[in-house]
C-alpha positions as a printed NumPy array, in Angstrom:
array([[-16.71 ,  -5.772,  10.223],
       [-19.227,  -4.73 ,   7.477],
       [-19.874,  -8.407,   6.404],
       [-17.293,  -7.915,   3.582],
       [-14.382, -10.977,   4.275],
       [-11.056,  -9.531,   4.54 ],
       [ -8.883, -12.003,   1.956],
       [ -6.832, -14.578,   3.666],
       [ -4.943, -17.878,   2.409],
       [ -3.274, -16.627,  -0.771],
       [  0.427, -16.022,  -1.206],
       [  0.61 , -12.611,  -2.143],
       [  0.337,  -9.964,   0.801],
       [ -2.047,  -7.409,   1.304],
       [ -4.386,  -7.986,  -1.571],
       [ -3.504, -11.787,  -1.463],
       [ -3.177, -12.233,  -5.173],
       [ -6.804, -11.397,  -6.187],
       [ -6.812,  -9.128,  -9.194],
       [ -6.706,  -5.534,  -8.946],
       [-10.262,  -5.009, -10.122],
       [-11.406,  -7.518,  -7.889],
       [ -9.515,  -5.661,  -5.035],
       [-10.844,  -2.182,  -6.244],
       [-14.099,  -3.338,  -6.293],
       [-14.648,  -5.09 ,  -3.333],
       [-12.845,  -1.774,  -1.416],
       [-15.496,   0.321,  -3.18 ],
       [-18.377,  -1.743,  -2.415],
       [-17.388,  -1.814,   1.368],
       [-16.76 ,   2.031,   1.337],
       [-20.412,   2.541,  -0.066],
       [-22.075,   0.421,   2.025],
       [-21.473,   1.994,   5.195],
       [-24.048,   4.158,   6.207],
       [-21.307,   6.497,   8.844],
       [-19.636,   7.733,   5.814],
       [-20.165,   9.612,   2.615],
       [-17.943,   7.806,   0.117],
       [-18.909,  10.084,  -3.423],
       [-15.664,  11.656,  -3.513],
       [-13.134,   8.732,  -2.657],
       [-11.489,   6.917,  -5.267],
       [-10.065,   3.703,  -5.135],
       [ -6.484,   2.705,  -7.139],
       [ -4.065,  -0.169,  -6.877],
       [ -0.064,   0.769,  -6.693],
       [  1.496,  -2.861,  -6.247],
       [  0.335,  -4.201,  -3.398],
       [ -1.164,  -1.419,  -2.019],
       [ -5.062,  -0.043,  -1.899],
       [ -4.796,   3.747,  -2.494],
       [ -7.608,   6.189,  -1.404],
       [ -7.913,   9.363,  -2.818],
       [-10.443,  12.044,  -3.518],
       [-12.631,  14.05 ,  -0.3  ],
       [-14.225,  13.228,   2.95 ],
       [-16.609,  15.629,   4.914],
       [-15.143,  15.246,   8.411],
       [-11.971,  14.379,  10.026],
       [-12.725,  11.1  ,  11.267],
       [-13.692,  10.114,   7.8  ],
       [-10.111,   9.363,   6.761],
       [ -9.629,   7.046,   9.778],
       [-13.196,   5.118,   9.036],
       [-12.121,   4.895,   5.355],
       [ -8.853,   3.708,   6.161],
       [-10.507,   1.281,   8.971],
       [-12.742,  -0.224,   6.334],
       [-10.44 ,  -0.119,   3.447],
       [ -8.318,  -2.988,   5.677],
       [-10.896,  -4.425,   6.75 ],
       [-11.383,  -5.931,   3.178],
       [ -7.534,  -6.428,   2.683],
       [ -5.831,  -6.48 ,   5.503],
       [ -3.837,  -3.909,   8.036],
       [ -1.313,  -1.654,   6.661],
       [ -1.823,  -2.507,   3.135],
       [ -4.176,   0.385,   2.32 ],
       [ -2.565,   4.517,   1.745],
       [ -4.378,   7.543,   2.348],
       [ -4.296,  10.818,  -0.058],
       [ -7.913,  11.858,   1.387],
       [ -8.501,  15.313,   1.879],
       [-10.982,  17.165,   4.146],
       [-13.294,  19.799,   2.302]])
């Protein structure tokens, strides 16, 4: 846990019925603050009630730790993956 609260006791799932710039935000903010991986290149979109990531990561387990963080802010399976390796 990077000290960011995952969002718990709304009624929507996954994002829990905060807005989607809230949502967007707080995923960014929690993908830049961790020092184990280079989040330039990742972008961070809403589709319904999902968090998608797209854009580049340097090395392979840098999909997984994005992913990992990405749901740590809104919850398991709720976030998508389009990241690419360079």
């Amino acid at each position: 846990m990077l000290g960011f609260p995952a969002f718990t006791g709304h009624d929507e799932p996954g994002r829990q019925g905060h807005s989607d710039a809230a949502t967007r935000a707080s995923v960014e903010s929690a993908l830049h603050a961790a020092a184990d991986i280079e989040a330039g290149e990742i972008t961070v979109s809403i589709a319904g009630s999902y968090v998608i990531l797209e854009g580049f990561v340097r090395l392979g387990g840098d999909v997984e730790r994005a992913i990992e963080i990405a749901e740590s802010v809104v919850g398991g399976g709720y976030v998508r993956s389009r990241l690419l390796r360079r």
